[in-house]
Residue, then its C-alpha position, 0 to 999 in steps of 0.5 A: x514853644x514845644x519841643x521838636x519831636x526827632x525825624x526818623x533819619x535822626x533817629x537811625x542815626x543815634x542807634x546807630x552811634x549808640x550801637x557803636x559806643x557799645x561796640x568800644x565799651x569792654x566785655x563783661x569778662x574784663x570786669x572780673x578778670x583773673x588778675x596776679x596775686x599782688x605783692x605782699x605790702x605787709x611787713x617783712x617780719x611776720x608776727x604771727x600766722x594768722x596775720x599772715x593768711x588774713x594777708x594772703x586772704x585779701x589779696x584774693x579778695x580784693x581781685x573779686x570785690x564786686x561792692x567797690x567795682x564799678x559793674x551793674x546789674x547784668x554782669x552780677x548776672x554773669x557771676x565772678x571768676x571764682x565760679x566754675x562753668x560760667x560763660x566767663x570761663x568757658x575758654x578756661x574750661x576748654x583749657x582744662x578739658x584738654x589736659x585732663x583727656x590728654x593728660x593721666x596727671x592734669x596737675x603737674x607743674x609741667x603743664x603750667x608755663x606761668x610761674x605765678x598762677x591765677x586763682x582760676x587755675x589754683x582751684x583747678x589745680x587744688x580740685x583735681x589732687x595732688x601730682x604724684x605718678x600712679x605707677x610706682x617707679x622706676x623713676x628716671x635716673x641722674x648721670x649719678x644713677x641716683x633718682x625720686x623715690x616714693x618713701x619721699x612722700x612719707x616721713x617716719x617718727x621715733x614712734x614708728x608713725x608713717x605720716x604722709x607728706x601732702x606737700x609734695x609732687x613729683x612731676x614726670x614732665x620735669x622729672x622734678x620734684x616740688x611743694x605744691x603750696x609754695x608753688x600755688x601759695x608761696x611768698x616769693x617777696x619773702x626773704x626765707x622762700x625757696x624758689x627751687x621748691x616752686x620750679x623743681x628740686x633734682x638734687x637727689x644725693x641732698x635731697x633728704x636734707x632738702x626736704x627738712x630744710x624746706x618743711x621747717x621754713x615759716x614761708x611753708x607754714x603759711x603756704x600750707x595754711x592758705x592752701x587749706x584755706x582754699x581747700x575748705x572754700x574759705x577764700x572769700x568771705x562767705x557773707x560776700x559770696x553769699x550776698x552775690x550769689x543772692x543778687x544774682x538770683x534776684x537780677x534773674x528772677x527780674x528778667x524772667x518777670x520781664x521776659x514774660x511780660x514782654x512775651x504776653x504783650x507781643x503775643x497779644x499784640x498790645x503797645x508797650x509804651x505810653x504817653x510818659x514812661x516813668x516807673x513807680x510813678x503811679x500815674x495813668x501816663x505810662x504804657x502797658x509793659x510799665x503797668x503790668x510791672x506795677x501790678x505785679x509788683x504789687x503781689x511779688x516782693x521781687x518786682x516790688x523792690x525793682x519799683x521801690x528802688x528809686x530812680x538812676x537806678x538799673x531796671x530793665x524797663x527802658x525802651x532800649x532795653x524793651x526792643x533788645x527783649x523783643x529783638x532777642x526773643x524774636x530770634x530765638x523763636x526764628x531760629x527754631x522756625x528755620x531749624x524746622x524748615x532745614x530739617x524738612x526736605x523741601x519748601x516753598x515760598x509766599x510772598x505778598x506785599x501791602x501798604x502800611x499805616x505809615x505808607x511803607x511798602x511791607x513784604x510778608x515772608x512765609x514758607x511752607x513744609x511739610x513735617x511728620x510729628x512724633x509722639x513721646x516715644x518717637x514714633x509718627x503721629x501725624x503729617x503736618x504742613x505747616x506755613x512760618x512768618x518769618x519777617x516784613x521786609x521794607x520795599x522800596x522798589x516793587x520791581x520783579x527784580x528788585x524782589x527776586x534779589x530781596x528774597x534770594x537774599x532773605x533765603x541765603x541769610x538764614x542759610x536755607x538753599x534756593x534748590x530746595x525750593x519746590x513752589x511758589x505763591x503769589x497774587x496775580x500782579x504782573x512784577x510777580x506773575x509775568x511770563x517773561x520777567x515776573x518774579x516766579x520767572x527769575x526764581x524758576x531761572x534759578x530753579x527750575x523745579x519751583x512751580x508758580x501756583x497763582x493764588x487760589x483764593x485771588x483767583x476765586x475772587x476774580x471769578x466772582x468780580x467778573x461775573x460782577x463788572x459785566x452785568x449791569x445789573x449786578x452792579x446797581x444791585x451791590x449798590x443797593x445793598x450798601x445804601x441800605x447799610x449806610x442808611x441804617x448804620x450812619x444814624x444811631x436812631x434809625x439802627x435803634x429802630x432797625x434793632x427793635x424790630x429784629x428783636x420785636x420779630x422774636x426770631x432765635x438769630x440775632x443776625x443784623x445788616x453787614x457792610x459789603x466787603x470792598x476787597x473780598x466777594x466771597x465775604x459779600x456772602x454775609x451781607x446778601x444773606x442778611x439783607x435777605x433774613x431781615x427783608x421784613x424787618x428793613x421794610x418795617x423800619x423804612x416805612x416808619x422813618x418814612x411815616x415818623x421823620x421831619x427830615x425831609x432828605x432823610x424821608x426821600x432817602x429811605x423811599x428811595x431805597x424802599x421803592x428799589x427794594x420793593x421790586x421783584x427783580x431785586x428779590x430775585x436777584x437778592x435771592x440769586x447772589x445769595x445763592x452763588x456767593x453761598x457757593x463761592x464763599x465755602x469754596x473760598x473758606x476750604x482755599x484759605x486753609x493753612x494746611x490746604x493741598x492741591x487734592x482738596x483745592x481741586x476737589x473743592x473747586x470741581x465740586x462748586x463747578x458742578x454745583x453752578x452747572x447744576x443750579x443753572x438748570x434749576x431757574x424755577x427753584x430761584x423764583x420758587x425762593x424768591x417767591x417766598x420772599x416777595x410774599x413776605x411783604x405782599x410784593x408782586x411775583x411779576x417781573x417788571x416789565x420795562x419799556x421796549x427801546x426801538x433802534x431805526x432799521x436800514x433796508x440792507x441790515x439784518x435783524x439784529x435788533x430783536x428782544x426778548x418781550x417776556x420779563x422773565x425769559x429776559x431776566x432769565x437770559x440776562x443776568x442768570x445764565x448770563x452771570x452764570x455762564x461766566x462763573x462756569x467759563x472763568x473758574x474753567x479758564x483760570x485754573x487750567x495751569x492749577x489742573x495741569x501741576x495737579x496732573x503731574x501727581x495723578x500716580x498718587x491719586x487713590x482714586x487712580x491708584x484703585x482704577x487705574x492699570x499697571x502699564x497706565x500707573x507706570x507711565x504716570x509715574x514714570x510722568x512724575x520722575x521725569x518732572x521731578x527727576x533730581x528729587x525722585x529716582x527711577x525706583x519710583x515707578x516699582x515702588x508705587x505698584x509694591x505701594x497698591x498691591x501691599x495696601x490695595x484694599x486700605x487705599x480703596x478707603x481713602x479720599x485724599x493724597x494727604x490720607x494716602x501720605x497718613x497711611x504709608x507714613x503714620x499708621x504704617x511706618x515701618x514700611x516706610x524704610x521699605x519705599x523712601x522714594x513714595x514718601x518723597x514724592x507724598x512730601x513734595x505734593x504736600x509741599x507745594x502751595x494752593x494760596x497766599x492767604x498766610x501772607x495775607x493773614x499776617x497783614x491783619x497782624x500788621x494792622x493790629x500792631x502799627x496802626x494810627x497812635x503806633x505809626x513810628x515804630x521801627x522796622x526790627x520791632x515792627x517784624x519782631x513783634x510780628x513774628x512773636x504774635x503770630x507763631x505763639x505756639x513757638x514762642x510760648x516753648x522758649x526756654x527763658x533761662x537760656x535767654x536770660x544767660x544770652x542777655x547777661x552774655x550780650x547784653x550786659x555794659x559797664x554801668x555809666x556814672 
């Protein structure tokens, strides 16, 4: 019987407890905490010196043995307490920084509370000097008027010799002297320890005396001993230190590999996972990310030993630990993506939605700003708009409610502000277009200054799809078209005939037969203009599976389509829609820009405009066109002349039933002026909003810069600061007539906004101090969106990432993978020491046995 696969509720659930079973595990810290100096077990008669620093030794050592504590790999990354300035210690080195910026003595005893101290604190204390005050008295006196004195740090032999005694502090806290090593190092379960040493001697009138007693007692000896040992580093065994230190450079060395090769398999879209994941198995089972481990492994001794290790061992190629890696690279490369977007005055949001493999509704999150590059040395270079993925986000519910909320949320989360939202892109669906409840009318409540741009290349493409639904006869001819490509496509042999036919015709374009685009018109541009390059070529080959075949369906199939083709209506038309979508589709291609702005947008829909109001009087070079073709195959160049249908006439109706007897003025009125006057009226039509938000930037115009005069330049701009008043103040309309009179002659040279923005911003940047309020209003134009056609692009990225054998995965890895593939400039830039040293600190558990 096999083995029930787990449902995704199931699935939810273990992460979820796992998630909380890491949650109760401790924290890395703990495993090297800084523990007390244990009590001496030894003997209480000391034999002899060494034995007793050798005693003292493995007391420090046995705090910091990492080969008998039950740690793994991660927190070897992390190193032990006894080295300074790690993630471990950063409470420590707080600590530390306050005494020594408010403190000139960051040693004395007075400082430290604790009698016994950690080991932590002894390397501070021994690193940083002895206390002693740096000025030279006087010190503070007893009710005996007697106090320290400096000639106590020295002692003088029979000879004459000064020799210092490095042993002994003077605390001006405490206004105590004391012995530093017994303080640090001291036995105090020894019979001969002096305590008053360790807390602070004040007996000035004995303290001479005192200080002999104290040089010469066997438990000094041994603290000054040990403290020279931890003065040259010689606490640890130096053969563990340095096979720590070794292994916690080879661990660091396994993630970078790691991280790499996670990062190149997201960036580039592939699975990671195979049929069976078993490392060092050899087997053909297992997916990309373990294959490209055992590839290299191959070449670089450091992955190779990861693989030889065995199994049970720790490697960091589970699943768990390949959606962590994701998960923390995706942040990193968000984070830095809403650094850029907090740092930009203003954005904008697109959003769309789709249907993936696995019939979940997925939102695309995008923003779109507005960024002045600089070079090395900080000057601008260029003014760059720039459209960030963020996420997918799961919906549930489509409703223009339910998606307002959904992004409000996503906005407040990553901690940018809904007021500085200035544009909104959407398609053209009622939850997200609707004048009253619609999804731009929820954010526009909130603020008013976000304007809703319908998106261009939607709109575009409705143009074309009305033009199409209206006219009968442009219909049938799309129709046409695919049947031609289904003939040919589905059947290997008739495409091989059709391929030796264009290869036989010696033509230098190797252009085949496309399939008709079922979403995008202007894509339709491709297949029309192949099918009518390979006019000839497709005659040729249905004539001969018409001649050659035995199969009788398919000799009626391929007549059927030849008799269609054959007709000059059809060339005419082929001709035709060739033509318009040729139009179309370069109009579309400059819309789905990513760096697009309203200027291009709107000189590039005026220009296809203008060109279909011009190709509308120029009915005689289509059939000049189509001509040429039909000649191709020695077809007529006569319209087809249809029988006239007659509708019975009443005595009281009017004439309304007369036709056009000549073909060609019916063709002409029918389906070409016709198609036309309806591509010229919608593209008028449905970008009259489109027009109206481009009006409200005419000020910054070069054209009307040049032309236009001061009392019209001030009244636009005065239009502009009333539109736009909480980001634009008054000033504004003085400092665009300084704008045209200081570079009057270089704007009279630009074609763009965008150029108006490269000039006052980049080339003349020193003077854009001088008009902060231009700059402004040039960033918000910018700023502002023309399509949704990032969003859509990210939808390719979906398709490529969950598809059929990948229609599981989780939603966190969905948009991680995601936002890794599709901002790779980003992801390429992350610092992967960094990462390594936020999995050691977030990542790491207690290894289970």
């Amino acid at each position: 019987m096999s083995k029930k696969m787990p449902s995704g509720y199931e699935k939810r659930k273990k992460k979820t407890e796992d998630q909380e079973k890491l949650l109760k595990l401790p924290k890395i810290s703990s495993f090297f905490s800084n523990t007390t100096p244990r009590e001496n077990k030894s003997e209480i008669i000391i034999k002899s010196v060494n034995n007793e620093v050798n005693s003292e030794q493995s007391v420090e050592l046995s705090s910091v043995d990492c080969e008998k504590s039950e740690v793994s790999a991660p927190e070897m990354l992390s190193s032990c307490s006894y080295y300074k300035g790690t993630n471990q210690n950063k409470s420590f080195d707080i600590v530390f920084k306050n005494i020594i910026e408010t403190s000139s003595d960051p040693t004395d005893i007075g400082h430290f509370k604790e009698i016994v101290l950690d080991a932590q604190t002894k390397r501070f204390i021994i690193e940083n000097g002895h206390s002693r005050p740096k000025a030279k008295g006087p010190f503070a006196k007893n009710s005996d008027g007697r106090s320290f004195s400096e000639k106590y740090y020295f002692t003088v032999s029979k000879s004459g010799l000064k020799i210092e005694r490095s042993w002994l502090c003077y605390s001006t806290i405490l206004q105590k002297a004391y012995c530093r090593s017994c303080w640090l190092f001291g036995d105090r379960t020894s019979t001969g320890f002096q305590k008053i040493w360790t807390t602070g001697y004040c007996d000035w009138k004995h303290i001479v005396d005192g200080i002999k007693r104290h040089e010469q007692s066997h438990v000094h000896y041994i603290s000054c001993l040990v403290y020279e040992k931890w003065f040259l580093n010689k606490t640890l065994n130096e053969e563990l230190e340095q096979s720590i230190k070794k292994e916690k450079l080879f661990w660091r060395q396994v993630l970078e590999r790691i991280l790499n090769i996670t990062l190149t398999l997201a960036m580039r879209s592939l699975p990671f996972r195979g049929h069976r994941e078993k490392l060092g198995s050899g087997k053909g089972e297992n997916g990309n990310f373990i294959c490209f481990i055992e590839l290299l492994a191959k070449y670089d001794p450091v992955l190779e030993k990861v693989v030889n290790q065995g199994n049970n061992k720790v490697n960091y190629c589970s699943p768990k630990i390949q959606n962590e890696l994701i998960q923390l690279i995706s942040n990193k490369v968000k984070n830095e993506l809403i650094l850029n977007i907090k740092e930009a005055p203003f954005f904008s949001i697109i959003i769309d939605t789709t249907q993936d493999i696995s019939k979940v509704d997925q939102l695309s999150e995008i923003y779109r700003y507005c960024v002045i590059e600089k070079d090395e040395y900080g000057n601008p270079k260029n003014v760059c708009v720039k459209e960030t993925f963020l996420a997918f986000h799961e919906v549930v519910d489509q409703s223009a409610s339910s998606l307002s909320e959904l992004i409000l949320q996503n906005i407040e989360k990553k901690g940018l502000s809904i007021a500085k939202c200035r544009g909104q892109g959407y398609d053209g669906a009622a939850n997200m277009s609707g004048m009253y409840n619609g999804l731009q009318k929820r954010i526009k409540d909130i603020e008013p200054s976000a304007a809703y741009v319908h998106c261009s290349a939607h709109n575009l493409n409705l143009v074309v799809n009305d033009a199409v639904k209206e006219i009968t006869e442009m219909e049938i001819f799309f129709d046409v078209v695919q049947r031609v490509f289904v003939f040919f496509g589905h059947s290997i042999v008739r495409w091989r005939i059709l391929s030796d036919l264009i290869k036989e015709s010696n033509s230098q374009n190797g252009l085949l037969i496309k399939k008709l685009n079922p979403t995008r018109w202007a894509g339709r541009y491709e297949a029309v203009f192949a099918l009518k390059i390979r006019f000839v070529e497709i005659q040729k080959a249905l004539t001969k599976v018409i001649l050659c075949s035995s199969k009788l369906d398919e000799k009626n199939e391929a007549e059927g389509i030849k008799k269609q083709i054959e007709n000059y209506n059809f060339i005419c038309t082929l001709v035709f829609q060739c033509k318009i979508l040729q139009i179309i589709n370069l109009t579309s291609k400059i819309l789905q820009s990513k760096s697009v702005d309203l200027d291009n947008a709107s000189n590039s829909l005026k220009n296809c405009y203008e060109q279909l109001k011009e190709y509308r009087c120029n009915f005689n070079d289509l059939l000049e066109e189509a001509n040429i073709v039909a000649k191709s195959w020695s077809i007529s160049t006569e319209f087809q002349n249809k029988r006239r249908k007659v509708v019975k006439k009443y005595f009281d109706e009017l004439c309304t039933d007369m036709r056009l007897t000549c073909p060609e003025s019916l063709f002409r009125v029918t389906i070409f002026n016709r198609a036309l006057d309806i591509l010229i009226n919608q593209i008028s039509k449905r970008f009259s909003s489109f027009h109206e938000l481009m009006l409200n930037f005419t000020c910054l115009q070069p054209s009307f810069l040049t032309s236009a005069t001061d009392l019209e330049l001030l009244n636009e701009a005065t239009k502009l600061v009333n539109k736009y008043d909480k980001d634009i103040s008054k000033t504004f309309t003085s400092e665009i007539l300084a704008v045209r009179s200081t570079l009057k002659n270089q704007i009279s040279q630009l074609n763009s906004t965008r150029d108006l923005a490269q000039l006052l911003m980049v080339k003349n940047h020193s003077l854009t101090a001088s008009f902060p309020e231009v700059c402004t209003a040039l960033l918000l134009f910018l700023t502002i969106p023309v399509t949704s056609a990032s969003a859509e692009r990210s939808f390719s990225k979906l398709k490529i990432i969950k598809g059929y054998l990948r229609s599981t995965m989780m939603q966190d890895r969905l948009s991680g993978l995601a936002l890794i593939s599709i901002e790779q400039e980003t992801a390429r830039e992350v610092d992967f020491e960094n990462l390594i040293d936020m999995f050691t600190e977030e990542k790491a558990r207690k290894k289970k046995f």
